[in-house]
PDB file of N, CA, C and O in Angstrom, chain B, residues numbered from 101:
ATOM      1  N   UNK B 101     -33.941 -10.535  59.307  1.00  0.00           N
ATOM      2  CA  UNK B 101     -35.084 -10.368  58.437  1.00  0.00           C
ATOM      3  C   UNK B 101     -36.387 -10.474  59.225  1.00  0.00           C
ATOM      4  O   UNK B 101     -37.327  -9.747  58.902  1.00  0.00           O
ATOM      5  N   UNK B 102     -36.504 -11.344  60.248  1.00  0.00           N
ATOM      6  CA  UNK B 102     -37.630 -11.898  61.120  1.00  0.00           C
ATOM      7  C   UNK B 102     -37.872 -10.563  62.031  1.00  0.00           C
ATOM      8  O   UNK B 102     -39.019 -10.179  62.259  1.00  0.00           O
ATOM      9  N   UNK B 103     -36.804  -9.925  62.503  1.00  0.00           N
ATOM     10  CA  UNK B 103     -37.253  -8.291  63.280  1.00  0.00           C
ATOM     11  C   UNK B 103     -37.575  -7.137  62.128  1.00  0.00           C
ATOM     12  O   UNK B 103     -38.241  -6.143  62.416  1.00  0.00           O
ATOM     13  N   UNK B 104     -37.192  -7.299  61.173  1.00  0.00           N
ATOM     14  CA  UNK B 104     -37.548  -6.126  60.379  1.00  0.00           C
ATOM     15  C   UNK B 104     -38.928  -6.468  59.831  1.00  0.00           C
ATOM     16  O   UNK B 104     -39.416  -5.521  59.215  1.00  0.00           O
ATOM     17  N   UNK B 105     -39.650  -7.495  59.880  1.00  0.00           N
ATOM     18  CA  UNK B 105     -40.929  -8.223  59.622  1.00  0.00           C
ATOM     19  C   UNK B 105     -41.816  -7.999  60.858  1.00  0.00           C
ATOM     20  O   UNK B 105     -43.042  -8.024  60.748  1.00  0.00           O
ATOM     21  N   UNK B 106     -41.214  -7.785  62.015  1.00  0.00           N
ATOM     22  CA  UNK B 106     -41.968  -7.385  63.397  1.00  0.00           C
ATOM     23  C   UNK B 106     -42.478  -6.620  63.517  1.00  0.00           C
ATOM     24  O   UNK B 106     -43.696  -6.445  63.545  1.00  0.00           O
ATOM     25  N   UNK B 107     -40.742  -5.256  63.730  1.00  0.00           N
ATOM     26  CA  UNK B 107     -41.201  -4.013  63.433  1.00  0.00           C
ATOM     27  C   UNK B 107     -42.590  -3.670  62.732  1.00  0.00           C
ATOM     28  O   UNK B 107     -43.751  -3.458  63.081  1.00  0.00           O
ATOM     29  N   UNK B 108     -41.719  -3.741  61.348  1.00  0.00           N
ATOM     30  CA  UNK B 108     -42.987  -3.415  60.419  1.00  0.00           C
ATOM     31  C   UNK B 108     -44.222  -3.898  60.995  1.00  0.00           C
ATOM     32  O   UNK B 108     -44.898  -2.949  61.393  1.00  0.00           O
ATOM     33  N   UNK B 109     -44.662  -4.807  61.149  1.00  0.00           N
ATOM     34  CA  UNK B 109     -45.619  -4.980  61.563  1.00  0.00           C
ATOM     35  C   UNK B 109     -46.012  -4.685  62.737  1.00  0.00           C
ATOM     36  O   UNK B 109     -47.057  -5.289  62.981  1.00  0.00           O
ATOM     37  N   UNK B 110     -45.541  -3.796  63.908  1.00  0.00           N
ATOM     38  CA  UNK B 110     -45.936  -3.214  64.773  1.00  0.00           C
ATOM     39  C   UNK B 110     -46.173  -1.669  64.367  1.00  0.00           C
ATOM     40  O   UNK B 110     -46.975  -0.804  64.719  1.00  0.00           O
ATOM     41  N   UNK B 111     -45.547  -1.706  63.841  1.00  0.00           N
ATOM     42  CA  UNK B 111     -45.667   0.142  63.153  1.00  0.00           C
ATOM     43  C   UNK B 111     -47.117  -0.163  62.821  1.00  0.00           C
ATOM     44  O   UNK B 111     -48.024   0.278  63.527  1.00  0.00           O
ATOM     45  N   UNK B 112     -47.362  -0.982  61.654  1.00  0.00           N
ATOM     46  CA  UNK B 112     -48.518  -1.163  61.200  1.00  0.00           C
ATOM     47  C   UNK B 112     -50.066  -0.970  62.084  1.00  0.00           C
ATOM     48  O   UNK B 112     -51.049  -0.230  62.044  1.00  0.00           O
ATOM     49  N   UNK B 113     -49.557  -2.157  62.888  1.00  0.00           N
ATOM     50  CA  UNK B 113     -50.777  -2.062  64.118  1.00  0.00           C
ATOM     51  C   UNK B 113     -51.038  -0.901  64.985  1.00  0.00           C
ATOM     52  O   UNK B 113     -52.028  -0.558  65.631  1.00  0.00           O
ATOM     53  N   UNK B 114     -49.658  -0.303  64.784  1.00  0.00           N
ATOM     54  CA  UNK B 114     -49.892   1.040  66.137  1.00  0.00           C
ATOM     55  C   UNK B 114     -50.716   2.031  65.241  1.00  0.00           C
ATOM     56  O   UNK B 114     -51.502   2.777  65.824  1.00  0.00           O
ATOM     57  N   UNK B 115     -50.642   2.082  64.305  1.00  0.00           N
ATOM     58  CA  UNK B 115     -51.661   2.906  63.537  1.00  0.00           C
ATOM     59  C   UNK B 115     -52.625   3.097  63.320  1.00  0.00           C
ATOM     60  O   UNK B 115     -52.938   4.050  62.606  1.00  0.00           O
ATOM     61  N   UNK B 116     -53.586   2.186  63.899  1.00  0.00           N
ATOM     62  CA  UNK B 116     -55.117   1.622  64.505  1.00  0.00           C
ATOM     63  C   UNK B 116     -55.055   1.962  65.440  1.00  0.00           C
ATOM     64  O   UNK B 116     -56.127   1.616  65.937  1.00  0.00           O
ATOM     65  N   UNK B 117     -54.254   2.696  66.497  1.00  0.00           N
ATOM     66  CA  UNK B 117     -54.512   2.512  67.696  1.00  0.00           C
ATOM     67  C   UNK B 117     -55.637   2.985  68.132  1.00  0.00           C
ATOM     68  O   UNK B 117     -56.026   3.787  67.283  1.00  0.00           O
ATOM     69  N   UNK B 118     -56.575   2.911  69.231  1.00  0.00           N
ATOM     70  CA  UNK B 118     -57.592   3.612  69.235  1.00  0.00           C
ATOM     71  C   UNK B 118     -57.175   3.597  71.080  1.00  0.00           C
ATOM     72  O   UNK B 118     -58.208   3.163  71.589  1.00  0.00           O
ATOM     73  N   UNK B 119     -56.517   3.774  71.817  1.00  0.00           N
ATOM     74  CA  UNK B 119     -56.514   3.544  73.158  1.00  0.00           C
ATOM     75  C   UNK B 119     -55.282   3.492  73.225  1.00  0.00           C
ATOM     76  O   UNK B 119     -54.599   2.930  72.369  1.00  0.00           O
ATOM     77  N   UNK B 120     -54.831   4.051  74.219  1.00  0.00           N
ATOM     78  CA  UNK B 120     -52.717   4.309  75.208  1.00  0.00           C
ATOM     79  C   UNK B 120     -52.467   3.001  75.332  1.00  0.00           C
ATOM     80  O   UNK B 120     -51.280   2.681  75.257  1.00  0.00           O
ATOM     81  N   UNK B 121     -53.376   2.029  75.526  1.00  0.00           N
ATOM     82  CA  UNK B 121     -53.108   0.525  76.123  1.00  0.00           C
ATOM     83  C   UNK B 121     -52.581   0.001  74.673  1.00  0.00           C
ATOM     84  O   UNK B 121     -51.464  -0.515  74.652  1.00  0.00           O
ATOM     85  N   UNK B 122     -53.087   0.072  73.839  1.00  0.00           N
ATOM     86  CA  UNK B 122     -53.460  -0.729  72.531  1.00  0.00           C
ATOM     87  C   UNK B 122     -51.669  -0.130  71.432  1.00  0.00           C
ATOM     88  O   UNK B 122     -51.088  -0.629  70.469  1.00  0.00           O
ATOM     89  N   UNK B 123     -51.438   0.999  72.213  1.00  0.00           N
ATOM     90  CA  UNK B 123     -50.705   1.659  71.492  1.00  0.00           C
ATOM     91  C   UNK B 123     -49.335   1.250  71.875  1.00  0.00           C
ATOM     92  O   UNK B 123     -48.278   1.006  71.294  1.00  0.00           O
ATOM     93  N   UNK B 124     -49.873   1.279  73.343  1.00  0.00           N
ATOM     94  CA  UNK B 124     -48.430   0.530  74.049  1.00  0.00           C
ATOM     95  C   UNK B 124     -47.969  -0.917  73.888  1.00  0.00           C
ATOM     96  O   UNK B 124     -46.770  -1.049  74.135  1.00  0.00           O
ATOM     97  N   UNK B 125     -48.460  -1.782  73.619  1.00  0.00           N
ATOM     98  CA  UNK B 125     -48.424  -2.873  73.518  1.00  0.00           C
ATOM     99  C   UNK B 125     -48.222  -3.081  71.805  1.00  0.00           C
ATOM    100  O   UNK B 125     -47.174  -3.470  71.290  1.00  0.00           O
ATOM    101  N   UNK B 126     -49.346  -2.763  71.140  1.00  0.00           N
ATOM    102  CA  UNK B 126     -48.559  -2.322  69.944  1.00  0.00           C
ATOM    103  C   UNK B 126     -47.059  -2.011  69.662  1.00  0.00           C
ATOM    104  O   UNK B 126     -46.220  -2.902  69.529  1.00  0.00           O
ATOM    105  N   UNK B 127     -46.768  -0.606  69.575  1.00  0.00           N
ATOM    106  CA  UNK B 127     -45.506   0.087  69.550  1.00  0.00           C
ATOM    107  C   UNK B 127     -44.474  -0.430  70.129  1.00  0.00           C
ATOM    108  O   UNK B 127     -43.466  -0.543  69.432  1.00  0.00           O
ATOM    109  N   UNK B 128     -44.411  -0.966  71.790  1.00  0.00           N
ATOM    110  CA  UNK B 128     -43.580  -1.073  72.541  1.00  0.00           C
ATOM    111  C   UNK B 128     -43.112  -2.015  72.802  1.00  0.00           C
ATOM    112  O   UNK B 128     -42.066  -2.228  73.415  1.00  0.00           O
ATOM    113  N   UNK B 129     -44.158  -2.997  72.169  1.00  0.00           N
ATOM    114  CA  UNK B 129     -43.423  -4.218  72.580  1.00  0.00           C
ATOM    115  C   UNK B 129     -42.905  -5.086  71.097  1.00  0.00           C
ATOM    116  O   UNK B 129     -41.929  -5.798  70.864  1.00  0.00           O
ATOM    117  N   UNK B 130     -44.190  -4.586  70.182  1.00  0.00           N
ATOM    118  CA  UNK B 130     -44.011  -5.105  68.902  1.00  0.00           C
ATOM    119  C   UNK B 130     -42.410  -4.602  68.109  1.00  0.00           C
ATOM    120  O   UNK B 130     -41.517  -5.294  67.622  1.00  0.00           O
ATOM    121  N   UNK B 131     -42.549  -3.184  68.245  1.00  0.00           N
ATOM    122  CA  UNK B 131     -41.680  -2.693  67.397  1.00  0.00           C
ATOM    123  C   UNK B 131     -40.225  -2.809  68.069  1.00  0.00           C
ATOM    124  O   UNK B 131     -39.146  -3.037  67.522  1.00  0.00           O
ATOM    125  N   UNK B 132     -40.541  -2.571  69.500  1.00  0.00           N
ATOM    126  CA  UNK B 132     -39.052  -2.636  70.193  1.00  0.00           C
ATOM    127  C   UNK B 132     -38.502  -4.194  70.256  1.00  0.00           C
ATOM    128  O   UNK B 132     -37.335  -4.553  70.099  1.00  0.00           O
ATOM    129  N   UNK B 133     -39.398  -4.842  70.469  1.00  0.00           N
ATOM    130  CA  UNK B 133     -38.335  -6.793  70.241  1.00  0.00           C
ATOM    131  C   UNK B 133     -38.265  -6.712  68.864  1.00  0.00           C
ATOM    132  O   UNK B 133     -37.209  -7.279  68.585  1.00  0.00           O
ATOM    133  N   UNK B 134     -38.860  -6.277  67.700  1.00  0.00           N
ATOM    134  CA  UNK B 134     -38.318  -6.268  66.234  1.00  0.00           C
ATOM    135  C   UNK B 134     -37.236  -5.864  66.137  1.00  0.00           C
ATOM    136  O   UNK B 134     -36.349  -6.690  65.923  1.00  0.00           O
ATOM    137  N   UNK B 135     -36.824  -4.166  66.281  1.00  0.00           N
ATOM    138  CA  UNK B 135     -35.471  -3.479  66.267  1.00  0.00           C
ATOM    139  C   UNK B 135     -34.372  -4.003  66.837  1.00  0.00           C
ATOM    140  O   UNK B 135     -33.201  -3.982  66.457  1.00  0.00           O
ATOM    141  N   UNK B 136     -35.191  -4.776  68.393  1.00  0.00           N
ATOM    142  CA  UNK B 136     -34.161  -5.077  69.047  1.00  0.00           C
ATOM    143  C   UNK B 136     -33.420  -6.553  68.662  1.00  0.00           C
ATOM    144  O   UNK B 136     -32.249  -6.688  69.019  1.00  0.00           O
ATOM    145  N   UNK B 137     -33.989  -7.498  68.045  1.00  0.00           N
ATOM    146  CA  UNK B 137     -33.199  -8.654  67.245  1.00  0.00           C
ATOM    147  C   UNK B 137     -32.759  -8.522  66.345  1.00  0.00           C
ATOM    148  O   UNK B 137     -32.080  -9.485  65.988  1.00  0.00           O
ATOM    149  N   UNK B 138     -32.825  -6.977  65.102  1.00  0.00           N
ATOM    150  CA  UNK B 138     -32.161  -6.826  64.471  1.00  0.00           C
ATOM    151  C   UNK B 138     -30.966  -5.917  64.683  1.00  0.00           C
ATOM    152  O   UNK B 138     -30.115  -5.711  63.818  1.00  0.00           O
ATOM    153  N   UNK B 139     -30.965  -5.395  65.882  1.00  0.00           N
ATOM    154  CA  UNK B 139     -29.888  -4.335  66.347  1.00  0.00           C
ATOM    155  C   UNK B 139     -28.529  -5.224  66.517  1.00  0.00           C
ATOM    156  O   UNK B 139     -27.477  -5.018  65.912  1.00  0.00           O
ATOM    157  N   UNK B 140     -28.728  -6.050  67.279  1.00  0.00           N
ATOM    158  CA  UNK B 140     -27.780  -6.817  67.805  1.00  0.00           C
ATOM    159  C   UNK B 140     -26.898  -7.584  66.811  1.00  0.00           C
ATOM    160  O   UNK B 140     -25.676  -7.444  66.841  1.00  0.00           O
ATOM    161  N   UNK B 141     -27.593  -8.512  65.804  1.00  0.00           N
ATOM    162  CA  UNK B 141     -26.645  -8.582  65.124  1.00  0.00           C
ATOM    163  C   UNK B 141     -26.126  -8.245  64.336  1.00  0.00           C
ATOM    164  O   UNK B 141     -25.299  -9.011  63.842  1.00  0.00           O
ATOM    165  N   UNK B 142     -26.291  -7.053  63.827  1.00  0.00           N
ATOM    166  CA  UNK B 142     -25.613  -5.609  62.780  1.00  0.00           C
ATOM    167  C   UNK B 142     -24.326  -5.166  63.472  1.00  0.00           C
ATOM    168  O   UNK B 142     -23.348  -4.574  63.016  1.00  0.00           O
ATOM    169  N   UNK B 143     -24.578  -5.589  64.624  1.00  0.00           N
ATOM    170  CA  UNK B 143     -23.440  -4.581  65.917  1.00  0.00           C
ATOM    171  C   UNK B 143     -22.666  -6.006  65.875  1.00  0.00           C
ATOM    172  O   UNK B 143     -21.510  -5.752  65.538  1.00  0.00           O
ATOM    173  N   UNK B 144     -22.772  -6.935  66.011  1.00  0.00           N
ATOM    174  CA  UNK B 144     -21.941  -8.449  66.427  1.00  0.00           C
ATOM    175  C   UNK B 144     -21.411  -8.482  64.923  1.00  0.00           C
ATOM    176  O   UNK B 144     -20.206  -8.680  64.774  1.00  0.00           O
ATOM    177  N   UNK B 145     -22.292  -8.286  63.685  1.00  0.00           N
ATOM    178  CA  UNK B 145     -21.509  -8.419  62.511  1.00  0.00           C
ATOM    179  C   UNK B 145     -20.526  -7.567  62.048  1.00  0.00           C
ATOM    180  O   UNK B 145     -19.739  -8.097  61.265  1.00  0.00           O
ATOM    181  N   UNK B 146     -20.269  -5.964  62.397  1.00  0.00           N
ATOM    182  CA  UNK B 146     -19.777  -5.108  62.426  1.00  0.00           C
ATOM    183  C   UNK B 146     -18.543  -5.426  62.999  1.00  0.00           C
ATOM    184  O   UNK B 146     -17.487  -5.286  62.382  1.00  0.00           O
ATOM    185  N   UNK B 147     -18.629  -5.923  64.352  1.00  0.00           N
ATOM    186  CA  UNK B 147     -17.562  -6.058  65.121  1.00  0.00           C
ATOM    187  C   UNK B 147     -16.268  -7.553  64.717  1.00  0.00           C
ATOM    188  O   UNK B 147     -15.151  -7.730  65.202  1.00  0.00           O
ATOM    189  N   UNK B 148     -16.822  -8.168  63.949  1.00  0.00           N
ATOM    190  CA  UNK B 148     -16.628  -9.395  63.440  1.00  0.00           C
ATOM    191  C   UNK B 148     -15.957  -9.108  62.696  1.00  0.00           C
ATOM    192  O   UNK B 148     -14.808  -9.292  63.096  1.00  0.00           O
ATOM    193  N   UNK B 149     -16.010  -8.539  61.290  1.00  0.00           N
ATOM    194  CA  UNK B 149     -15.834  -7.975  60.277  1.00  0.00           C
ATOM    195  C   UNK B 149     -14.430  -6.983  60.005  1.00  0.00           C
ATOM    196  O   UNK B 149     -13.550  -6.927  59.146  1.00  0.00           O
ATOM    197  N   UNK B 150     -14.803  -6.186  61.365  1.00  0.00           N
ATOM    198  CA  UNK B 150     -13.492  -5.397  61.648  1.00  0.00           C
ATOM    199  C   UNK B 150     -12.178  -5.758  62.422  1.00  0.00           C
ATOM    200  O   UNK B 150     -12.614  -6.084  63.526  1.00  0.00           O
ATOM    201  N   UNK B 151     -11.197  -5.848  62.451  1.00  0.00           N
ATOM    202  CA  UNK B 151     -10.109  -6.179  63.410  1.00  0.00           C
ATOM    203  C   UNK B 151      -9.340  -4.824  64.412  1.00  0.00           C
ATOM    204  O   UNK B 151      -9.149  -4.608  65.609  1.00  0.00           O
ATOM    205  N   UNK B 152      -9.071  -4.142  63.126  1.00  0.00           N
ATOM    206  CA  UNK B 152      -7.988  -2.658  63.191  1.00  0.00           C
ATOM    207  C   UNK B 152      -8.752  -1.913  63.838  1.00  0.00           C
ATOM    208  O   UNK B 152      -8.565  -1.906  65.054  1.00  0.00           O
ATOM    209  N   UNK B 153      -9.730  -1.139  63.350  1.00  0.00           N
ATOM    210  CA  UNK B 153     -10.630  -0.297  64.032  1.00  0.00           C
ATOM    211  C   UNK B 153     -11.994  -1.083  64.781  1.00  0.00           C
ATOM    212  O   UNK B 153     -13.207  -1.100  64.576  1.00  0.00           O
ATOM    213  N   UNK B 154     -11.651  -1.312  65.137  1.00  0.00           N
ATOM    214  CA  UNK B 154     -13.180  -1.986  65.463  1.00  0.00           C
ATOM    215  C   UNK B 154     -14.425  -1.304  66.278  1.00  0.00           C
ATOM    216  O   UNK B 154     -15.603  -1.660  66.232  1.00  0.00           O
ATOM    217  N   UNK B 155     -13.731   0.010  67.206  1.00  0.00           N
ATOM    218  CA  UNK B 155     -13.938   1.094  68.054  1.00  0.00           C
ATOM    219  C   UNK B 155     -14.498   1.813  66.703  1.00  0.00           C
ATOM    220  O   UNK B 155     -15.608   1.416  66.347  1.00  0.00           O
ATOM    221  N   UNK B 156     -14.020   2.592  66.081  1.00  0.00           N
ATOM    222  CA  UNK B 156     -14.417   3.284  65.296  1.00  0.00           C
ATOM    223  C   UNK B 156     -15.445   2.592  64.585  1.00  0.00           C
ATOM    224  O   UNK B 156     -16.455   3.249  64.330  1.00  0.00           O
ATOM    225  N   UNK B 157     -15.398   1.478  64.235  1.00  0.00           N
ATOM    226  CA  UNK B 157     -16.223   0.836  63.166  1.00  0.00           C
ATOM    227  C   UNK B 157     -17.855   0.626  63.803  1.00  0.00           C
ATOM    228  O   UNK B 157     -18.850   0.807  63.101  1.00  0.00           O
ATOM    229  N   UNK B 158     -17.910   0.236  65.172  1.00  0.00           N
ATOM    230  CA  UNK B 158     -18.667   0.445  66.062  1.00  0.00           C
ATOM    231  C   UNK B 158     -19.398   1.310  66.443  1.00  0.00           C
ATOM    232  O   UNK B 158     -20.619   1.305  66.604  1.00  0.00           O
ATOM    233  N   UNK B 159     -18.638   2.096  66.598  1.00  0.00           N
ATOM    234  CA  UNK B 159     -19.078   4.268  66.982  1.00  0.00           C
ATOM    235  C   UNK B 159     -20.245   4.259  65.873  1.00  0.00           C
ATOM    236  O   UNK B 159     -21.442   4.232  66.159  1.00  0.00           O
ATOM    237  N   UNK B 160     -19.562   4.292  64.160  1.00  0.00           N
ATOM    238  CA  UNK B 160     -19.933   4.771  63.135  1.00  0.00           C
ATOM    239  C   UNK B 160     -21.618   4.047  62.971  1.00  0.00           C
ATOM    240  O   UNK B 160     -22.673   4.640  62.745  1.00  0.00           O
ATOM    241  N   UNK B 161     -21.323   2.264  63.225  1.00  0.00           N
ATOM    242  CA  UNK B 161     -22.740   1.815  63.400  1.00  0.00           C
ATOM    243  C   UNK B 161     -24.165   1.873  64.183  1.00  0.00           C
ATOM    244  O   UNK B 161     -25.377   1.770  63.993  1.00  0.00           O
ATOM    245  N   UNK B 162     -23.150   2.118  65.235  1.00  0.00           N
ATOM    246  CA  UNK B 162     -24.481   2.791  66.467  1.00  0.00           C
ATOM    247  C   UNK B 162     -24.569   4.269  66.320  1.00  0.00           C
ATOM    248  O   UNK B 162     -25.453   4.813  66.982  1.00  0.00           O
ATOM    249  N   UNK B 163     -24.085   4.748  65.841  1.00  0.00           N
ATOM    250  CA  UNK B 163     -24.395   6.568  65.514  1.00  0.00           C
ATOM    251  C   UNK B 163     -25.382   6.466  64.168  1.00  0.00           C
ATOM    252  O   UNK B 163     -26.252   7.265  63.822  1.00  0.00           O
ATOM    253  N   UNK B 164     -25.051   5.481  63.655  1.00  0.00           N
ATOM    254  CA  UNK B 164     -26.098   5.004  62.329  1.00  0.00           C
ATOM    255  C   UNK B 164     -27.757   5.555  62.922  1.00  0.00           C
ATOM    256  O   UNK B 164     -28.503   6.446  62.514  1.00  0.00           O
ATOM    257  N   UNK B 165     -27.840   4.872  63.698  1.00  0.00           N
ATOM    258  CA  UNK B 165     -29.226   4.366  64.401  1.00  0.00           C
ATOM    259  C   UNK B 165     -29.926   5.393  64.489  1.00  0.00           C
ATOM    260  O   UNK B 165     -31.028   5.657  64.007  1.00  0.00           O
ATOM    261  N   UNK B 166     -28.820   6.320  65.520  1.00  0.00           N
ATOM    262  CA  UNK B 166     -29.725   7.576  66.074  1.00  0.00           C
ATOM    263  C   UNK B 166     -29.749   8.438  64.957  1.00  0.00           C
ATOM    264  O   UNK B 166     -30.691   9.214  64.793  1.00  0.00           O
ATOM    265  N   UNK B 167     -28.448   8.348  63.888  1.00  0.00           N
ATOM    266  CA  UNK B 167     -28.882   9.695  62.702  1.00  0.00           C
ATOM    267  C   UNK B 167     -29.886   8.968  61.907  1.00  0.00           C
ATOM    268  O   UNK B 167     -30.228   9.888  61.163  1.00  0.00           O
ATOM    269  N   UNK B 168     -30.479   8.123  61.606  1.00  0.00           N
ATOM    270  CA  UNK B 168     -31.469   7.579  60.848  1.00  0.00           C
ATOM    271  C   UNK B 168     -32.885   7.918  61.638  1.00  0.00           C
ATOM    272  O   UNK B 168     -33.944   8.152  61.056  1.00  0.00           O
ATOM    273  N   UNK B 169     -32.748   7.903  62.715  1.00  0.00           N
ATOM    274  CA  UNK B 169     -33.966   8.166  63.347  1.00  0.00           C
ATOM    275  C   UNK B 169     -34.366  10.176  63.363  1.00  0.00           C
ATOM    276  O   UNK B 169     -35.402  10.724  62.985  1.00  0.00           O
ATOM    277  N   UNK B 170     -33.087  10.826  63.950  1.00  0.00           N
ATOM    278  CA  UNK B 170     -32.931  11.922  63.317  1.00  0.00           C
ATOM    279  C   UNK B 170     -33.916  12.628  61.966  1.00  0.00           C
ATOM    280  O   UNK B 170     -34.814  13.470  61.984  1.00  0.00           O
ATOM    281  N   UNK B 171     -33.321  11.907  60.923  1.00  0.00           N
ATOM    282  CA  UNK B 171     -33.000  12.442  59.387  1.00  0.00           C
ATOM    283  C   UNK B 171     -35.156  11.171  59.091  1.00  0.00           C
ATOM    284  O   UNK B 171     -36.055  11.675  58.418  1.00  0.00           O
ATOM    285  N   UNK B 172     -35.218  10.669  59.330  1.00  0.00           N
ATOM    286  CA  UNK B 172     -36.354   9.565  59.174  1.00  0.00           C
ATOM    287  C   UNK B 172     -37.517  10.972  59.344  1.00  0.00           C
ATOM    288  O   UNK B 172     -37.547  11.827  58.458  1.00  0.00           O
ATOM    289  N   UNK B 173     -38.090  11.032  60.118  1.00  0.00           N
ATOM    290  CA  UNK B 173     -39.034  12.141  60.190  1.00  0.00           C
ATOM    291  C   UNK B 173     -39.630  13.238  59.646  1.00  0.00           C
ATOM    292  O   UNK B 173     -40.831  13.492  59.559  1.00  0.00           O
ATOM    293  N   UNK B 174     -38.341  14.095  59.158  1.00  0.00           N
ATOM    294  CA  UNK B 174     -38.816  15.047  58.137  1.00  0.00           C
ATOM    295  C   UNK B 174     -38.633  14.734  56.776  1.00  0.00           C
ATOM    296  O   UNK B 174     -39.226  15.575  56.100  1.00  0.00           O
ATOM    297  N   UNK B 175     -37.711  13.353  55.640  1.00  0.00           N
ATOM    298  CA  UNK B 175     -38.252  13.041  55.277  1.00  0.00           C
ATOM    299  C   UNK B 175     -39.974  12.184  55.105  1.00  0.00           C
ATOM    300  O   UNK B 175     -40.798  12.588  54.285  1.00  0.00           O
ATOM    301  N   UNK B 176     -40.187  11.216  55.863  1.00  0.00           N
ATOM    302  CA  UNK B 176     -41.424  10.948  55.708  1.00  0.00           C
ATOM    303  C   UNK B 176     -42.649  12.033  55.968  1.00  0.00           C
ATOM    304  O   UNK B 176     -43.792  11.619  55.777  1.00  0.00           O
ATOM    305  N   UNK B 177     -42.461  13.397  56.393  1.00  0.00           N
ATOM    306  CA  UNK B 177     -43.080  14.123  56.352  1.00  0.00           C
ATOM    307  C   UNK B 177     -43.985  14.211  55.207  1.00  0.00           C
ATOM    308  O   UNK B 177     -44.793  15.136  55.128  1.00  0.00           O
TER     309      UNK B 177
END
């Protein structure tokens, strides 16, 4: 909950940006340690959860990521 509160709130700030510096530090650091404490344990809970497939169950969650990021764009268009 505490990275999806980051994120967001780096998205937020990068949207002011007025300068590459401001944007980077913003965006890159804000939003990427947000995603990145919530990535990890989606993937550790996933793997937990599953016994039988756990490969597959895995695949399906991290392919999550990139088709959301994908499909994210031209909706919010």
């Amino acid at each position: 909950m505490g990275g999806a509160i980051i994120a967001s709130a780096g998205f937020a700030v990068s949207s002011f940006a007025v300068s590459v510096e401001y944007l980077f530090v913003s965006f890159s650091l804000m939003v990427g340690f947000g995603l990145g404490i919530t990535y990890i344990p989606a993937i550790v809970a996933v793997s937990d959860f599953f016994n039988y497939r756990r490969p597959v169950a895995i695949g399906v969650a991290v392919s999550g990521v990139g088709f959301g990021m994908l499909i994210y764009p031209p909706i919010n268009k």
